[in-house]
Phi, psi and omega in degrees: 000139176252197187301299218288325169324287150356277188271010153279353168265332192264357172242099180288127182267355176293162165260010173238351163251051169223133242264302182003295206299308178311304185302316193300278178322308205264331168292322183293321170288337179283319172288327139001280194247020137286336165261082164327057173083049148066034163241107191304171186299312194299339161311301190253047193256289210280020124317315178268357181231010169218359163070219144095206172255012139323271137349306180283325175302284174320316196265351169301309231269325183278330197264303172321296167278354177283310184301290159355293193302310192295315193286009176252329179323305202281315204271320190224028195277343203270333172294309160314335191282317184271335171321289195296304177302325166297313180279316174299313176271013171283348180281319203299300191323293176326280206318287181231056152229344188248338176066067162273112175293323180295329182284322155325316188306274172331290168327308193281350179246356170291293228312307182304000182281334204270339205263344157279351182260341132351279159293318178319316179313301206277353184250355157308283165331318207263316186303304160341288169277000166262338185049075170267138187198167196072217210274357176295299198290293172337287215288343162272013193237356195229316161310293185315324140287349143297289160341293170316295188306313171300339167295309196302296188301313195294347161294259148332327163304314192279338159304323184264002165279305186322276177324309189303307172324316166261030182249318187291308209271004158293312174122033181294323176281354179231008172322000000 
């Protein structure tokens, strides 16, 4: 038997029995939803609770990446869009018409990424367009992270509904 054979029985290389890809999926969701529109959360936990030059700090950061988020929107969104759309169904294809499992892997964590990066877009735009700042600007940055989360779960339940499902009907558990 040789090296590579070797380490191919002892590291299983599918991507939904392979423990990486699970770290991997709980990081992408833990950053997710810790960066708001590229503001981490504890910024605007501790805005809110110290006010200030906090606050102020929070509504640069917010004015700042909003405006960022719209002019790449604005300068390159049509492109992002057939980019994005052209890599997701091509994943969809691979994955599950040809039942490439790495390509499923991959699919279940952009598309809901792509579907936050969306909303991320439309709460840019409202902030933008509303000149939101205080507890106005928090309570939309605080939605806007419940969206992310809720994505995030419904989004791991069905990777891991998925996942168990092609590991049981491969036969990993009866192997």
């Amino acid at each position: 038997m040789d090296w590579y054979s070797t380490v191919f029985e002892l590291i299983d290389m599918r991507s939904f029995s392979n423990l990486w890809y699970w770290i991997a999926l709980a990081v992408v969701w833990s950053s997710a939803s810790h960066w708001v529109l590229g503001v981490p959360y504890d910024l605007v936990l501790s805005a809110a609770r110290h006010g200030g030059q906090r606050q102020i700090d929070l509504e640069d950061l917010v004015r700042i990446n909003c405006n960022r988020i719209l002019h790449i929107g604005e300068v390159s969104g049509m492109w992002i869009i057939a980019m994005s759309c052209a890599l997701l169904s091509g994943l969809a294809v691979t994955g599950f018409y040809y039942w490439i499992e790495f390509a499923q892997a991959v699919f279940l964590i952009l598309f809901p990424l792509a579907i936050v990066g969306v909303l991320s877009m439309v709460a840019a735009r409202s902030i933008t367009l509303r000149a939101l700042t205080g507890e106005a600007l928090r309570k939309r940055l605080r939605l806007q992270r419940l969206f992310t989360q809720v994505i995030g779960l419904v989004s791991i339940f069905v990777t891991a509904m998925w996942g168990m499902w092609q590991n049981m009907s491969l036969g990993v558990l009866g192997g």
